[in-house]
Structures are given as C-alpha cells and as structure tokens.
C-alpha positions as CSV (number, residue, x, y, z in Angstrom):
1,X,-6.5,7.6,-11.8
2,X,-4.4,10.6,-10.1
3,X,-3.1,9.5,-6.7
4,X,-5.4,11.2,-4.8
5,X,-8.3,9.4,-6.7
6,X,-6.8,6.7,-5.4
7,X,-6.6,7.8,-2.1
8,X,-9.7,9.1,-1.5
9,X,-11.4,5.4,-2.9
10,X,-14.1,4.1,0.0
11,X,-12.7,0.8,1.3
12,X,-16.5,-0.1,1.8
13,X,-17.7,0.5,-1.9
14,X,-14.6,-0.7,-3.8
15,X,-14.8,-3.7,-6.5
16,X,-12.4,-6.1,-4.4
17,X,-11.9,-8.0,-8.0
18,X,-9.9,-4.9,-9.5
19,X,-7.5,-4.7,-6.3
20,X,-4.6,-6.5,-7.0
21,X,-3.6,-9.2,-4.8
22,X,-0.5,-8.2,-1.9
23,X,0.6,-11.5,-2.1
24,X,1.3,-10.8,-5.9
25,X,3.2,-7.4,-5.7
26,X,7.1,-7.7,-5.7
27,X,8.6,-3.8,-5.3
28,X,11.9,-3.3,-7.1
29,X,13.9,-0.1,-5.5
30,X,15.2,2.3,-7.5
31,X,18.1,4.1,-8.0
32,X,17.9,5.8,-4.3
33,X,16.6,2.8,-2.9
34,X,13.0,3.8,-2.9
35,X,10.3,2.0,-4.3
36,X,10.1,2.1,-7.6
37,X,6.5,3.6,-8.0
38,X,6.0,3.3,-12.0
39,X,6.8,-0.4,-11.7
40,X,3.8,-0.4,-8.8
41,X,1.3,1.1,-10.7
42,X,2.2,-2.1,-13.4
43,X,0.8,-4.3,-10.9
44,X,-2.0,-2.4,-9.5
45,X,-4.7,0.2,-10.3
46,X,-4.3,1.5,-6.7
47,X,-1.5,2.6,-4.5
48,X,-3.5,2.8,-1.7
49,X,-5.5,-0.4,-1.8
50,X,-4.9,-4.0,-2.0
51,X,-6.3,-7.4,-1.3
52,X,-4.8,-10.5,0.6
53,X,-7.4,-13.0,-0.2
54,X,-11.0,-11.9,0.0
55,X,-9.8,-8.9,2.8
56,X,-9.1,-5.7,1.4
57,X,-6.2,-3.7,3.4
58,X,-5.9,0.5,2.9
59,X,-2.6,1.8,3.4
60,X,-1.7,5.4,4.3
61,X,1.6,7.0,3.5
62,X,3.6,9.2,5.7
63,X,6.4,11.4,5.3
64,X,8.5,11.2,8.2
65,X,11.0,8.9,7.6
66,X,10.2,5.6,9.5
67,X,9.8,2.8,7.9
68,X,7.0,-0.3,8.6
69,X,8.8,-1.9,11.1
70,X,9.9,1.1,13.1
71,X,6.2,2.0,13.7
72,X,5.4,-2.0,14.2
73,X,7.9,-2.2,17.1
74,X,6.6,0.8,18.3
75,X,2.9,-0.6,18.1
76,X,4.3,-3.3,20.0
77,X,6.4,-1.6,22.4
78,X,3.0,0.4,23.4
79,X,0.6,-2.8,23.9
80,X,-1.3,-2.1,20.9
C-alpha cells in the first residue's frame, strides 16, 4: 500500500483487527535522528492508523518542524 493509500483509509470502514496495536510499536531513529520509517512499516500495514485497544486513533503528519509535545503544550496553553 503507497502512503497515500494509507492516508486516504476511512477510519469508519477500516478492519480494526489489521491495525497494529500503539502499545506494540517501538520507533528506532535513524541515522539523523528521525524515525526510522522502514522499521515502521515492519510493525504495521498503516502509517497513518493504529489501534490502542478496541479504539482506532488517525494520525496526520506535518511538515513544519514541531514535534508532539510542542503542539500538546500549545493545545494546552490555548484551553483546548
């Protein structure tokens, strides 16, 4: 599956038994100290989609340099 097959996957139609589980995923960096994205597709058919439990969580990837917990603290700066 090409990665934007796997971005363009419904979240309401998708088999939540193929979605690997997030608990399970452990990202090795690479060289540059990025994630290591042929290691990820090992672990899961979807770079876009996982599972914790029975809930299936999308992700969407930006380009512009902050990581997760930049844009958390800014959730939580803003009341969200």
């Amino acid at each position: 599956m090409s990665l934007e097959e796997m971005r363009d996957v419904d979240i309401r139609q998708v088999d939540r038994s193929s979605l690997a589980d997030l608990r399970d995923i452990h990202v090795k960096k690479d060289s540059h100290n990025q994630p290591d994205i042929q290691d990820l597709l090992k672990q899961t058919a979807n770079l876009y989609m996982y599972r914790v439990g029975e809930i299936v969580v999308a992700f969407d990837y930006s380009n512009n340099g902050k990581t997760v917990n930049d844009t958390f603290a800014l959730m939580v700066q803003s009341g969200m």
